[in-house]
PDB file with SEQRES, HELIX, SHEET and CRYST1 records, atoms N, CA, C and O in Angstrom:
SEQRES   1 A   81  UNK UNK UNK UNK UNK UNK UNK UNK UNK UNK UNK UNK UNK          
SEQRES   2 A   81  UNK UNK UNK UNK UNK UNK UNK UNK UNK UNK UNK UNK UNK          
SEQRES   3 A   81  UNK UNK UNK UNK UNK UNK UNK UNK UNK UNK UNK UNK UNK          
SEQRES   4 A   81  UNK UNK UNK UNK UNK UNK UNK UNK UNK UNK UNK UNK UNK          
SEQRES   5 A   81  UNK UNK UNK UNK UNK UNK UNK UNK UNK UNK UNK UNK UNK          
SEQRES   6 A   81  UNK UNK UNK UNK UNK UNK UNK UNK UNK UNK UNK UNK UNK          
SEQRES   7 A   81  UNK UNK UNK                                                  
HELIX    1 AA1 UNK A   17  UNK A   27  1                                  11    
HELIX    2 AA2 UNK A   31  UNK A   34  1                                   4    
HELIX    3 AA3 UNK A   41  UNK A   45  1                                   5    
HELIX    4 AA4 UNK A   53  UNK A   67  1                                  15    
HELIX    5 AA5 UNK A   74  UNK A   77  1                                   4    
CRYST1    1.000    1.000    1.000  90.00  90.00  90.00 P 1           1          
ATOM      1  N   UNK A   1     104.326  94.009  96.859  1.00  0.00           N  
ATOM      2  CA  UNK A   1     104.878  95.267  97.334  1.00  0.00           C  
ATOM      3  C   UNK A   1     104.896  95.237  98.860  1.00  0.00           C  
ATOM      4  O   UNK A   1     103.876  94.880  99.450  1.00  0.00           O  
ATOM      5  N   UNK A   2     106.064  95.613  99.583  1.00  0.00           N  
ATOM      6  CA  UNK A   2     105.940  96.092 100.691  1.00  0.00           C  
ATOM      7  C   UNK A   2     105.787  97.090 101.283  1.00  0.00           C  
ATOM      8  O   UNK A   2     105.994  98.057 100.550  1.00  0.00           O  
ATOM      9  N   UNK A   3     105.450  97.422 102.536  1.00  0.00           N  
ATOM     10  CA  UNK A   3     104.907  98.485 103.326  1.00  0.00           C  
ATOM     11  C   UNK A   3     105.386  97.979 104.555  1.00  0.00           C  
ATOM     12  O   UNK A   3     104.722  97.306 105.344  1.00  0.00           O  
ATOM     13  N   UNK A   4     107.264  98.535 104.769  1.00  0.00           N  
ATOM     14  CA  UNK A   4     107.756  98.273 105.816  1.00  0.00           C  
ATOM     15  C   UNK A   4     106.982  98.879 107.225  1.00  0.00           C  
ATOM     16  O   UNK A   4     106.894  98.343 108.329  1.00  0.00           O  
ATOM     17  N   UNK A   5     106.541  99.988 106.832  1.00  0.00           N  
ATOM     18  CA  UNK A   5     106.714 101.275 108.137  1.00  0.00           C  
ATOM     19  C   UNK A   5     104.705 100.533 109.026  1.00  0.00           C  
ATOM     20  O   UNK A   5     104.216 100.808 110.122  1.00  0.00           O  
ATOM     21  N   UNK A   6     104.247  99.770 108.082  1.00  0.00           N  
ATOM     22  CA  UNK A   6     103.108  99.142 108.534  1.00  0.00           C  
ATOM     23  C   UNK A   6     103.255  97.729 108.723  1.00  0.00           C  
ATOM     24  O   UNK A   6     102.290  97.082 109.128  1.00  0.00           O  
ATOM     25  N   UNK A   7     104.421  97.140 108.462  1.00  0.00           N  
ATOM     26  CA  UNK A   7     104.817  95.489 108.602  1.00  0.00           C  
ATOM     27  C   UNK A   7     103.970  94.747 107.800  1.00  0.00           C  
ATOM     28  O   UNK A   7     103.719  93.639 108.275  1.00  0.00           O  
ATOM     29  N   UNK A   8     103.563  94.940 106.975  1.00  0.00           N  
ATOM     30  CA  UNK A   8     102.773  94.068 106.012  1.00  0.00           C  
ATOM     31  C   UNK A   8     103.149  94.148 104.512  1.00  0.00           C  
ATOM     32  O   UNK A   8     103.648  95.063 103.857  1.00  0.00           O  
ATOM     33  N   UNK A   9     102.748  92.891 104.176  1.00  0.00           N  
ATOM     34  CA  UNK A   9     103.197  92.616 102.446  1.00  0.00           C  
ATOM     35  C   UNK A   9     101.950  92.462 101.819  1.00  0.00           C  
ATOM     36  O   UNK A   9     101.072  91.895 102.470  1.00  0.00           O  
ATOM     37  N   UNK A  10     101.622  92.971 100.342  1.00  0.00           N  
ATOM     38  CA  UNK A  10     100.186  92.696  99.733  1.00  0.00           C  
ATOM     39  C   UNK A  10     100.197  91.487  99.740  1.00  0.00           C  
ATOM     40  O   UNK A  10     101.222  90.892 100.071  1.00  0.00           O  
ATOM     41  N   UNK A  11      99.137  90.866  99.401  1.00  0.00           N  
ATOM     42  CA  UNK A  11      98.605  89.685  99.088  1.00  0.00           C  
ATOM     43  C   UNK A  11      98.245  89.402  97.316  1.00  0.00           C  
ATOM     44  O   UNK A  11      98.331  88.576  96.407  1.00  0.00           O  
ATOM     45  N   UNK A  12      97.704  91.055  97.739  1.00  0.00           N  
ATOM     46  CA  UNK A  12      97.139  91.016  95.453  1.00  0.00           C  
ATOM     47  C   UNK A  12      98.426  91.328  95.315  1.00  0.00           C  
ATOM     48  O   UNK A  12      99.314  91.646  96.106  1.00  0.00           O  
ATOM     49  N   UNK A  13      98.333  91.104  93.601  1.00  0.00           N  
ATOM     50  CA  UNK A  13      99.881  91.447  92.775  1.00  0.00           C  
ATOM     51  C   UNK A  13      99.332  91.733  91.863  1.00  0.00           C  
ATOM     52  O   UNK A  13     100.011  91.617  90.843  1.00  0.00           O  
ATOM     53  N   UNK A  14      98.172  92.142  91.701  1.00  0.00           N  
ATOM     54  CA  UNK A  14      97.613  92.704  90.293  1.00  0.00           C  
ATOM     55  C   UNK A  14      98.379  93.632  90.325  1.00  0.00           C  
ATOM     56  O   UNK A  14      99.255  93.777  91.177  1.00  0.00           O  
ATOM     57  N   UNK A  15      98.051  94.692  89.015  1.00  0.00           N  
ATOM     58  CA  UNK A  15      98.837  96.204  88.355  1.00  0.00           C  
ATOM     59  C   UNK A  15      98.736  97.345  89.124  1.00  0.00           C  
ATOM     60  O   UNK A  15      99.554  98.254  89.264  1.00  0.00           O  
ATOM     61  N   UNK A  16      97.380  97.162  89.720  1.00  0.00           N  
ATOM     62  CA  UNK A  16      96.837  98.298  90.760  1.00  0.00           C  
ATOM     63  C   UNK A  16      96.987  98.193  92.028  1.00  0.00           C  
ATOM     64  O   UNK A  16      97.074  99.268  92.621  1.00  0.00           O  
ATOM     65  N   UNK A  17      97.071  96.839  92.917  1.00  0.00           N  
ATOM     66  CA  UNK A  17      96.858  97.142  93.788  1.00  0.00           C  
ATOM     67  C   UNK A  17      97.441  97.706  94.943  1.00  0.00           C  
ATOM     68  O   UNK A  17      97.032  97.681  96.104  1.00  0.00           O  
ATOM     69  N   UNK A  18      98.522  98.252  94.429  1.00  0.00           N  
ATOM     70  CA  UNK A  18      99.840  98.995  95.367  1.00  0.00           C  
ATOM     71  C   UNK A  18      98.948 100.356  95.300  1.00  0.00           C  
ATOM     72  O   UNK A  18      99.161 101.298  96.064  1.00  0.00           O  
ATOM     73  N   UNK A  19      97.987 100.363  94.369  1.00  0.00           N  
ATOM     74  CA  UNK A  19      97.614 102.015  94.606  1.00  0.00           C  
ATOM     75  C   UNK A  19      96.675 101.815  95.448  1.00  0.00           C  
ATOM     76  O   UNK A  19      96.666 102.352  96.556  1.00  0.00           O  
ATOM     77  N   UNK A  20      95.442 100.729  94.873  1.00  0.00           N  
ATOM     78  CA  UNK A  20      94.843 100.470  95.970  1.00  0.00           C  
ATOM     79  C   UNK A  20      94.876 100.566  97.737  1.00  0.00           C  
ATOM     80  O   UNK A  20      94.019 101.000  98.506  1.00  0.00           O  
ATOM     81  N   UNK A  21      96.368  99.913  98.038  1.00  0.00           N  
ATOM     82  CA  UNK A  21      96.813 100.062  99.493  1.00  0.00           C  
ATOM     83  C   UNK A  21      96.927 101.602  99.646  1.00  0.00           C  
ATOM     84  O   UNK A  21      96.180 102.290 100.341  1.00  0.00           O  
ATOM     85  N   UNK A  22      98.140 102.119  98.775  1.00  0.00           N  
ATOM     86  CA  UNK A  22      97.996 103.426  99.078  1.00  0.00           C  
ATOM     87  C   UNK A  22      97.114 104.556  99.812  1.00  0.00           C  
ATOM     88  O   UNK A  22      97.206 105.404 100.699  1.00  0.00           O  
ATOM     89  N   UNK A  23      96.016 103.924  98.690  1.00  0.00           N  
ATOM     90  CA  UNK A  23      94.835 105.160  98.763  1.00  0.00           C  
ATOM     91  C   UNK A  23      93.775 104.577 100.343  1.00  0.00           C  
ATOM     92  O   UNK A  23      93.275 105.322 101.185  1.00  0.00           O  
ATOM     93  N   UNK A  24      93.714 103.100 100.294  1.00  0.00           N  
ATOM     94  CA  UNK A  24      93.545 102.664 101.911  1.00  0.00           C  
ATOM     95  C   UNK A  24      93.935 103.243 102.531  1.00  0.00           C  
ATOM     96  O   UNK A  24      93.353 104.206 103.030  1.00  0.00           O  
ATOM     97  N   UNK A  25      95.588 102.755 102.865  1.00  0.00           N  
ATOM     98  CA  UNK A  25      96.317 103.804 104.125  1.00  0.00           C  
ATOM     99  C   UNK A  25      95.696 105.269 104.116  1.00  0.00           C  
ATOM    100  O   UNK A  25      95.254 105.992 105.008  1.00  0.00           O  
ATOM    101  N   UNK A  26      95.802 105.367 103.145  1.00  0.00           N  
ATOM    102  CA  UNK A  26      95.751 107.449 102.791  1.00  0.00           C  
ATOM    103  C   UNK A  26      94.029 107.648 103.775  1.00  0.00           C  
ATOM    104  O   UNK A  26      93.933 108.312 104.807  1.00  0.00           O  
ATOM    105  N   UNK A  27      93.173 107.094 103.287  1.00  0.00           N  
ATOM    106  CA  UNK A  27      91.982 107.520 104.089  1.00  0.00           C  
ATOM    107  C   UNK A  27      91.860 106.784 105.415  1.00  0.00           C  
ATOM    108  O   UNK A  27      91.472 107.500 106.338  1.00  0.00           O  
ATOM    109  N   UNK A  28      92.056 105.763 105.654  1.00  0.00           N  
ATOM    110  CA  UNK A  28      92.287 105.288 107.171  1.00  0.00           C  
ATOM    111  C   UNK A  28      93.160 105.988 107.915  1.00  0.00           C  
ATOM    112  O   UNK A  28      93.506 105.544 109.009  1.00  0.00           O  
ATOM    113  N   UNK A  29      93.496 106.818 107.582  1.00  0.00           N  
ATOM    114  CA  UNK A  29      94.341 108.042 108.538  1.00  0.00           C  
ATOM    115  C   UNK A  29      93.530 108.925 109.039  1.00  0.00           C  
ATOM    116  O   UNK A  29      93.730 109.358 110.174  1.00  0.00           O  
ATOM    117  N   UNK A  30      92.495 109.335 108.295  1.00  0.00           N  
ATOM    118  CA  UNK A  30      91.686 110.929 108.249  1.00  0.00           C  
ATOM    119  C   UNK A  30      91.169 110.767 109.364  1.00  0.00           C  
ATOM    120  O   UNK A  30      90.804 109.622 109.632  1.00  0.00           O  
ATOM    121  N   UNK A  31      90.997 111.689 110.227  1.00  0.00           N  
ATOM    122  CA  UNK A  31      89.564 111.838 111.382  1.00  0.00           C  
ATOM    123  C   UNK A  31      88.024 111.341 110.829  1.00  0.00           C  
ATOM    124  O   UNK A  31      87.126 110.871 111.527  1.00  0.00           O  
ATOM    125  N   UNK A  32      88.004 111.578 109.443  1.00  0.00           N  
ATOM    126  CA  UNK A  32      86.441 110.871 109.069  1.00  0.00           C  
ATOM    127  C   UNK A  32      86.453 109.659 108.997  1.00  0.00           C  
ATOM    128  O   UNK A  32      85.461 109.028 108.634  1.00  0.00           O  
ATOM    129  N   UNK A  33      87.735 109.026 109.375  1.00  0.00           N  
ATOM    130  CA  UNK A  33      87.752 107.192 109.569  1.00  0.00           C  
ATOM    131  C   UNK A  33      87.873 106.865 111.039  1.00  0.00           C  
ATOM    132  O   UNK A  33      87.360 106.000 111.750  1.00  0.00           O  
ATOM    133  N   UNK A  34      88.617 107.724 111.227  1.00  0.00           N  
ATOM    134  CA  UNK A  34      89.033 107.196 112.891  1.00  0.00           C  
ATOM    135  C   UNK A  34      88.069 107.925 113.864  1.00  0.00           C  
ATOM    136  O   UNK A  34      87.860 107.327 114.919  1.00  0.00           O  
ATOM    137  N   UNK A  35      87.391 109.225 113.670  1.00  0.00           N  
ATOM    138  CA  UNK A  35      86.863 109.852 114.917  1.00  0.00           C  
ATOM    139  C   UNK A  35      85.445 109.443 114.968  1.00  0.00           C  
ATOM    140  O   UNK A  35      84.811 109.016 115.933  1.00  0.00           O  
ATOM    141  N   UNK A  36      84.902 109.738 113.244  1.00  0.00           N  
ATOM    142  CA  UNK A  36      83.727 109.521 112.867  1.00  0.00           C  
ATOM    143  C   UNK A  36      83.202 108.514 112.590  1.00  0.00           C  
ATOM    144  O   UNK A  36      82.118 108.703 112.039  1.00  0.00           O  
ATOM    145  N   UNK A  37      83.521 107.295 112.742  1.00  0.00           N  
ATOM    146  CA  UNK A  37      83.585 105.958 112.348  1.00  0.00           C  
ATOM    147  C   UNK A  37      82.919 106.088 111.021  1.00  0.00           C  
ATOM    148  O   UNK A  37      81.910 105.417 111.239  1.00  0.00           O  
ATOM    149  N   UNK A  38      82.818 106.475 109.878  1.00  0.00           N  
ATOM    150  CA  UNK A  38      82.305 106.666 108.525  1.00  0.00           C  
ATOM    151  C   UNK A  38      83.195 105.631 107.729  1.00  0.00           C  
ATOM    152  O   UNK A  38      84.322 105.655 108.225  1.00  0.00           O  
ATOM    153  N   UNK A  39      83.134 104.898 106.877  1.00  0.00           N  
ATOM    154  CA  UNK A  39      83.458 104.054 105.726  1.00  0.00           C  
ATOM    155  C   UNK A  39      84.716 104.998 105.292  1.00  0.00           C  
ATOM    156  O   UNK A  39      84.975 106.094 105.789  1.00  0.00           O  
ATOM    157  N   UNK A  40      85.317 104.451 104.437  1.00  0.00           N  
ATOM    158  CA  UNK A  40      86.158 105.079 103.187  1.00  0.00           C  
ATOM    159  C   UNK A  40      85.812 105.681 102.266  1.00  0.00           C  
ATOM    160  O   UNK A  40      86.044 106.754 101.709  1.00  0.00           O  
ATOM    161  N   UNK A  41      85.121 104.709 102.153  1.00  0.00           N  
ATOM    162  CA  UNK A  41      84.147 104.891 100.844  1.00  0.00           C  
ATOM    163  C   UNK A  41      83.462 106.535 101.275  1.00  0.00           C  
ATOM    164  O   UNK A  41      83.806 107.619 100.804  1.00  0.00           O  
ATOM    165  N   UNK A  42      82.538 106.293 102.185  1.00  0.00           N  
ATOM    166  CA  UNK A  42      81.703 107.573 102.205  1.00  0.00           C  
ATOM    167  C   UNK A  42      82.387 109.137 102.496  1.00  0.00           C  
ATOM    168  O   UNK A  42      81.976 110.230 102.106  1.00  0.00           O  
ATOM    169  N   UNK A  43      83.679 108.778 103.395  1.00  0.00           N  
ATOM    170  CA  UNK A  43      84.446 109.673 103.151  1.00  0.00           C  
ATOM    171  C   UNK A  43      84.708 110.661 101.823  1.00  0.00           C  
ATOM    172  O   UNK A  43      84.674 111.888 101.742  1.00  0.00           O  
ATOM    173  N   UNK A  44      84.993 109.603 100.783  1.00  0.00           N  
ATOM    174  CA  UNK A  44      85.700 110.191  99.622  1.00  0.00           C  
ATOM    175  C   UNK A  44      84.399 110.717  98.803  1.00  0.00           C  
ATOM    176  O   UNK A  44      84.521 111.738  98.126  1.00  0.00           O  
ATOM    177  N   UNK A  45      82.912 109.899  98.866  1.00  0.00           N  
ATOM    178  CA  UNK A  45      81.918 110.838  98.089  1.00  0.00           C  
ATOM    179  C   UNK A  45      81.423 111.937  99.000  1.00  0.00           C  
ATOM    180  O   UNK A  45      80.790 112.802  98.396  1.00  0.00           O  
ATOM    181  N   UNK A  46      81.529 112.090 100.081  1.00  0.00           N  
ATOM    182  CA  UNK A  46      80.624 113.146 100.955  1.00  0.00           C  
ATOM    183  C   UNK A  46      82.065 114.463 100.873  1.00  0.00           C  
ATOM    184  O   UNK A  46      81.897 115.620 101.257  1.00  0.00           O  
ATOM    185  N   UNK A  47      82.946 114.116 100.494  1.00  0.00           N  
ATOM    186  CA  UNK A  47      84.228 115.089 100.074  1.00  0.00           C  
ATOM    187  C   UNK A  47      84.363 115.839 101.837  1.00  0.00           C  
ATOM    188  O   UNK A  47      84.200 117.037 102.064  1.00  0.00           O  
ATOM    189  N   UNK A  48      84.597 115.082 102.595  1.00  0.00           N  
ATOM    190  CA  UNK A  48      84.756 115.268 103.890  1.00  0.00           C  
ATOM    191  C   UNK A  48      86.109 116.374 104.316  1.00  0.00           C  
ATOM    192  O   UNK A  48      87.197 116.117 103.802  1.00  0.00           O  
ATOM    193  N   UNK A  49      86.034 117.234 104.981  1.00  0.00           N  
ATOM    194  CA  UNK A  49      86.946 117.967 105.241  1.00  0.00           C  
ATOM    195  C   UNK A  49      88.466 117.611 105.956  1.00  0.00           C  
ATOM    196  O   UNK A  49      89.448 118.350 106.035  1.00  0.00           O  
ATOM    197  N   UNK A  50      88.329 116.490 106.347  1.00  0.00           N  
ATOM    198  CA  UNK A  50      89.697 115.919 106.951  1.00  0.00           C  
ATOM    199  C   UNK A  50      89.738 114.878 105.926  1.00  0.00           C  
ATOM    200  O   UNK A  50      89.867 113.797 106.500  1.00  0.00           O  
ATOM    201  N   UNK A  51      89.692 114.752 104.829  1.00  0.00           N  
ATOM    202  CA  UNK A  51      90.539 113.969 103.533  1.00  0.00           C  
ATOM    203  C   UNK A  51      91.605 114.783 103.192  1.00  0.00           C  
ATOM    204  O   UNK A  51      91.334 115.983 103.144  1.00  0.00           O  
ATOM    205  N   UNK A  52      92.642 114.487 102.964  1.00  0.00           N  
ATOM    206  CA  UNK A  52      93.834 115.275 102.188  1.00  0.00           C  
ATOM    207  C   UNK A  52      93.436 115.257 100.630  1.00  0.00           C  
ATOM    208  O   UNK A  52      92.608 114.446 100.216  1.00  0.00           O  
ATOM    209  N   UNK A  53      94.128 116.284  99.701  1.00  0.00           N  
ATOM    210  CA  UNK A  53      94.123 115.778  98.593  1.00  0.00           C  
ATOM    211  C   UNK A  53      94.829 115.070  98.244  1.00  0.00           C  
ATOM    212  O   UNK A  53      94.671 114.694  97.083  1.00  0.00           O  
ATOM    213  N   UNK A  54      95.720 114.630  98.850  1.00  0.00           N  
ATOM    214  CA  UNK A  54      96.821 113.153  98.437  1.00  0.00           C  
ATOM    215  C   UNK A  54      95.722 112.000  98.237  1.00  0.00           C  
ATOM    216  O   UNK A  54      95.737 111.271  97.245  1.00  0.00           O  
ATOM    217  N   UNK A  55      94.894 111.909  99.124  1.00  0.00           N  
ATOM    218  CA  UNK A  55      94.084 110.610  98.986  1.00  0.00           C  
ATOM    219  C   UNK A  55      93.112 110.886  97.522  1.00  0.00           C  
ATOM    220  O   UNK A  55      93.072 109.944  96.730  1.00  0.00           O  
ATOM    221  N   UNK A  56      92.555 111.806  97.269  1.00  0.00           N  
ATOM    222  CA  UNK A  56      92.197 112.104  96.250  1.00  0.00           C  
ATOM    223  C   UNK A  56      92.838 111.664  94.720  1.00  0.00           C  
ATOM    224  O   UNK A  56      92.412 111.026  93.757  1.00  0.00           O  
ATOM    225  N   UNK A  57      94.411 112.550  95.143  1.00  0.00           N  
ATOM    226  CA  UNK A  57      95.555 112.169  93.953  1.00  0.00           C  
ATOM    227  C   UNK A  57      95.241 110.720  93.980  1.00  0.00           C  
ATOM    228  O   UNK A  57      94.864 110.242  92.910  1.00  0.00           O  
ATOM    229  N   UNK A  58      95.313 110.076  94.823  1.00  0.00           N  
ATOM    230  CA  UNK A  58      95.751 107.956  94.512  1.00  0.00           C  
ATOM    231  C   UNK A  58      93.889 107.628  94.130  1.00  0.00           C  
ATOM    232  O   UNK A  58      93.417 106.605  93.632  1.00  0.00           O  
ATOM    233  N   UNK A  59      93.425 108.419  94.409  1.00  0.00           N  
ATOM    234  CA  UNK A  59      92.024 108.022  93.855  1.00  0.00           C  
ATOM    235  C   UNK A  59      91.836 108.041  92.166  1.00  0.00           C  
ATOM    236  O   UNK A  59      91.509 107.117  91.421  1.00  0.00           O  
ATOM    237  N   UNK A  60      92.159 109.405  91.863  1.00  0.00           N  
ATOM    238  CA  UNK A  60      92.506 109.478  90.227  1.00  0.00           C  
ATOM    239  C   UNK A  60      93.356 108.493  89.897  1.00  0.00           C  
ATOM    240  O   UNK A  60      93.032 108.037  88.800  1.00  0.00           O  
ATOM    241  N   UNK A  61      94.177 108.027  90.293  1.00  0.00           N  
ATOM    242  CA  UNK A  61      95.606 107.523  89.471  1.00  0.00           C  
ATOM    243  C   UNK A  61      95.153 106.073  89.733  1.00  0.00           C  
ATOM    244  O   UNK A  61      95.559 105.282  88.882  1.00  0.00           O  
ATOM    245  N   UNK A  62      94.476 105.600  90.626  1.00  0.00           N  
ATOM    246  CA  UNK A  62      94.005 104.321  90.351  1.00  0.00           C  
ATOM    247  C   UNK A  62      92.673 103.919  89.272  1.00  0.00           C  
ATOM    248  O   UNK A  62      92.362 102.917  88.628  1.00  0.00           O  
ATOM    249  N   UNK A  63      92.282 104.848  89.406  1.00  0.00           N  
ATOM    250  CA  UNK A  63      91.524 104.805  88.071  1.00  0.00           C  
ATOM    251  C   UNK A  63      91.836 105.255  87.006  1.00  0.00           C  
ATOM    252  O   UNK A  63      91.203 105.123  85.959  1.00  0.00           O  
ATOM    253  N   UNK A  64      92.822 105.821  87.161  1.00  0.00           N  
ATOM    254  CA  UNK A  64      93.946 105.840  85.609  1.00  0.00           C  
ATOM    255  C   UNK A  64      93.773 104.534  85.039  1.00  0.00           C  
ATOM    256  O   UNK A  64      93.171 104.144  84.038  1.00  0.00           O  
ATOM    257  N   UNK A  65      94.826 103.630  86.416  1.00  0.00           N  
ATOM    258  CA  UNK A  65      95.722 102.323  86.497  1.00  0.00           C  
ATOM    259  C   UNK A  65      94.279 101.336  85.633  1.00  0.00           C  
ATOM    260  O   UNK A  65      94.339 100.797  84.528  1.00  0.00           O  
ATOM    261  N   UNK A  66      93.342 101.364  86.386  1.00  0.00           N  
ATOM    262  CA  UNK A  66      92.013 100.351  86.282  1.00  0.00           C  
ATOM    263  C   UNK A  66      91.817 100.834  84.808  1.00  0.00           C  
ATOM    264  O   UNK A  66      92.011  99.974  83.948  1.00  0.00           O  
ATOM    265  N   UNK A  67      91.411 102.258  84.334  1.00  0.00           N  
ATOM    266  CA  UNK A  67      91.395 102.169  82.879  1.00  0.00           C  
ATOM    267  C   UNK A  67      92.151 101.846  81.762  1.00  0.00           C  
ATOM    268  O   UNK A  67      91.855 101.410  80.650  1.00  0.00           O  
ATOM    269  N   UNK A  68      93.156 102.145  82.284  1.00  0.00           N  
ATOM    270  CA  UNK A  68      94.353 101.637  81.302  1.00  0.00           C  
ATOM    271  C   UNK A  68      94.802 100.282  81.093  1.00  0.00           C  
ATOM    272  O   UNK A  68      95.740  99.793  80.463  1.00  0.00           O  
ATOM    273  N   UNK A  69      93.813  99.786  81.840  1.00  0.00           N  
ATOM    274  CA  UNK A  69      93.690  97.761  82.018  1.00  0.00           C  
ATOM    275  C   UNK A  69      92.724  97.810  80.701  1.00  0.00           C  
ATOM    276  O   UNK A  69      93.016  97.622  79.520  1.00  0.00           O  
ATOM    277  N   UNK A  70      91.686  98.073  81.208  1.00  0.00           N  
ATOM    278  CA  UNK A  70      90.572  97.848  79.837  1.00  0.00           C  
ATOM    279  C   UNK A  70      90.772  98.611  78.850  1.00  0.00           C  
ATOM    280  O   UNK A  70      89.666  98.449  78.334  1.00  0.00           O  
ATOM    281  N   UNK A  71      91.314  99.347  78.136  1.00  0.00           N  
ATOM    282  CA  UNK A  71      91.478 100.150  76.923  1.00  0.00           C  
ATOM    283  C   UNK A  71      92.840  99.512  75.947  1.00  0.00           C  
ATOM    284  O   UNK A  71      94.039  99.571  76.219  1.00  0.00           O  
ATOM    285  N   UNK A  72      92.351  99.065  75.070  1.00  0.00           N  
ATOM    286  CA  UNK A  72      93.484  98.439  74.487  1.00  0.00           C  
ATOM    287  C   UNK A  72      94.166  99.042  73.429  1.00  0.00           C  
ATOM    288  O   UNK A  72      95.113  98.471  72.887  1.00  0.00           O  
ATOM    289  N   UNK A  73      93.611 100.595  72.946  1.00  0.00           N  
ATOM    290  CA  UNK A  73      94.872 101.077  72.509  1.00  0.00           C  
ATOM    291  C   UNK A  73      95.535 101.782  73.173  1.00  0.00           C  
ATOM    292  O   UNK A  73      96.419 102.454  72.643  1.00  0.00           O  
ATOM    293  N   UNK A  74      95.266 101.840  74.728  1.00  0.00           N  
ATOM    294  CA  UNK A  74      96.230 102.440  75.734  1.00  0.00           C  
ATOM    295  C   UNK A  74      97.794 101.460  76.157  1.00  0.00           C  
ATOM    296  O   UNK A  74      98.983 101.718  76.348  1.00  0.00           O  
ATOM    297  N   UNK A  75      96.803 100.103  76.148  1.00  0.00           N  
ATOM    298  CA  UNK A  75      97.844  99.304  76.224  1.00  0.00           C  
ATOM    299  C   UNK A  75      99.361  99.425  75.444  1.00  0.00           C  
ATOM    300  O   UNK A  75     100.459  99.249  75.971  1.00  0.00           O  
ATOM    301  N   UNK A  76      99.072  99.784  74.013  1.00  0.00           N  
ATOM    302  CA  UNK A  76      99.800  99.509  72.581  1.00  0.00           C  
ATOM    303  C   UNK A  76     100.536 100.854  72.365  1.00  0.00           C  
ATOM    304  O   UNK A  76     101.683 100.828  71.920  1.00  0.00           O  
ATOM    305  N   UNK A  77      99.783 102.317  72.731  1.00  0.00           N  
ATOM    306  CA  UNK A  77      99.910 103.378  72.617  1.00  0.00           C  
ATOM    307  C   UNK A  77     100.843 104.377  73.693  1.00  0.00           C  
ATOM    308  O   UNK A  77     101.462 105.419  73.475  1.00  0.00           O  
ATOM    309  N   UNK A  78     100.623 103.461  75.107  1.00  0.00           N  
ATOM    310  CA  UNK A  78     100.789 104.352  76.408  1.00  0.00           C  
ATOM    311  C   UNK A  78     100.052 105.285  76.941  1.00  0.00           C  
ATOM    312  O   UNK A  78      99.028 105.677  76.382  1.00  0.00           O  
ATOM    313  N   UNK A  79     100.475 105.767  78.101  1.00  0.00           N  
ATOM    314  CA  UNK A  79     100.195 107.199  78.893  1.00  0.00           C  
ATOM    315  C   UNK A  79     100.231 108.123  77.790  1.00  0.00           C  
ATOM    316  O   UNK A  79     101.215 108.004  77.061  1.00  0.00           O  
ATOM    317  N   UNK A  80      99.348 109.065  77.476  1.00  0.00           N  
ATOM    318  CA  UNK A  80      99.783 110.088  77.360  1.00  0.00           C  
ATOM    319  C   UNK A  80     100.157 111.557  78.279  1.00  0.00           C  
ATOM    320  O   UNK A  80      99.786 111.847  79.416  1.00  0.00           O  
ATOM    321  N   UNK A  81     100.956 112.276  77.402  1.00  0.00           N  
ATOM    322  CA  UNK A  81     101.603 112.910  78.330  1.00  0.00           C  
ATOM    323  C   UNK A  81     102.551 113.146  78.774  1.00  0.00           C  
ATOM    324  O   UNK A  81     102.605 113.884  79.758  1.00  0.00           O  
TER     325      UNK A  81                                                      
END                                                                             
């Protein structure tokens, strides 16, 4: 997948990892990455006030993506919904 507007191409090509980048970009934006020098990570459990809920949204939906890897009558069955 590309990501013209950042000049870079993934490297993974797994199922997820376009969300993965996503949800990167999405919190390396916030002031709790850039002002506060805090992790990503700790960002998203300390539920920091300069997270958007967009980054949140790609947080769920990649763990959609990741469960719907291991569940094999999701595989056979689909999304529901």
């Amino acid at each position: 997948m590309d990501y013209p507007e950042h000049g870079e191409v993934l490297k993974d090509t797994s199922r997820c990892a376009h969300l993965r980048a996503q949800l990167k970009l999405c919190l390396l934006e916030t002031d709790c990455c850039k002002k506060e020098k805090i992790t990503p990570r700790e960002c998203l459990r300390s539920r920091h006030p300069s997270v958007p809920d967009e980054c949140y949204t790609y947080m769920q939906t990649l763990f959609d993506c990741k469960h719907s890897m291991l569940d094999g009558r999701r595989r056979f069955r689909g999304i529901k919904g």
